[in-house]
C-alpha positions, -999 to 999 in steps of 0.1 A, spaced: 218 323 -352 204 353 -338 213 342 -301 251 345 -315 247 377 -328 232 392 -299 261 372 -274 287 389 -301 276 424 -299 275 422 -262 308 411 -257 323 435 -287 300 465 -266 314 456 -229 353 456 -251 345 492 -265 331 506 -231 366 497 -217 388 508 -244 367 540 -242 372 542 -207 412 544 -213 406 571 -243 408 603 -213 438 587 -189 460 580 -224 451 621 -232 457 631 -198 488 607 -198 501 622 -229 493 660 -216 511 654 -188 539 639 -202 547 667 -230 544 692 -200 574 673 -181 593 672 -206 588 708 -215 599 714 -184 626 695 -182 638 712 -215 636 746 -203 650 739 -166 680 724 -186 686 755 -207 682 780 -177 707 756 -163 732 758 -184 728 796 -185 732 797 -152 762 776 -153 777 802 -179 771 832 -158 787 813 -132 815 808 -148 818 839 -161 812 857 -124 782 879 -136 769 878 -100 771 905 -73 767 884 -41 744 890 -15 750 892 22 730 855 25 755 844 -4 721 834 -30 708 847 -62 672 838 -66 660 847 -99 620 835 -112 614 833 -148 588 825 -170 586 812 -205 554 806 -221 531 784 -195 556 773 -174 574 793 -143 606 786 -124 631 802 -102 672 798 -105 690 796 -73 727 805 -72 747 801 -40 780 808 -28 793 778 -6 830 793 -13 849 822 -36 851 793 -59 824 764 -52 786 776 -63 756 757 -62 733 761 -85 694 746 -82 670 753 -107 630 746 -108 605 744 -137 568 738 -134 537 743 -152 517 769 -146 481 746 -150 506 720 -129 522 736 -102 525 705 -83 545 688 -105 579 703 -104 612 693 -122 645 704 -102 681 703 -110 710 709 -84 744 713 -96 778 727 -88 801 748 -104 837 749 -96 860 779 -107 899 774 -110 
């Protein structure tokens, strides 16, 4: 009957309105997501870079013991930090963020022991 119909395309209209509603948080969701782990990529790799100069004493030291060096690869920033806690004991910390995100940073301490 048409009393049916009417009741069915109201219900099947308030479902649509909510899935539609959910259509900009999954993009934004997704977005968000591919940035971190962007990030996370690239932090890694300067990591490990940093890990090899490390090992391979490619540093001059500064008075304060740190190396601070920023970088920047396509959208995204960060900055490597390389300390001296002894002769042989560095830490290293590095930081990736997106430039349209800068609040949402990825960080990764490590340290590097030389014998």
């Amino acid at each position: 009957t048409f009393l049916e119909i009417l009741f069915m395309v109201v219900v099947m209209s308030v479902g649509l309105i909510a899935i539609m509603n959910w259509v900009p948080v999954a993009i934004q969701t997704k977005i968000k997501v591919e940035q971190r782990t962007v990030a996370i990529l690239l932090a890694q790799g300067e990591m490990e870079e940093a890990k090899r100069r490390v090992l391979s004493n490619e540093f001059s030291w500064t008075a304060a013991g740190c190396n601070d060096e920023s970088w920047t690869i396509g959208n995204f920033s960060g900055l490597n930090s390389i300390c001296r806690e002894t002769d042989n004991l560095k830490i290293i910390t590095v930081t990736a963020r997106h430039i349209e995100n800068p609040g949402d940073i990825t960080t990764f301490n490590t340290k590097v022991a030389r014998r």
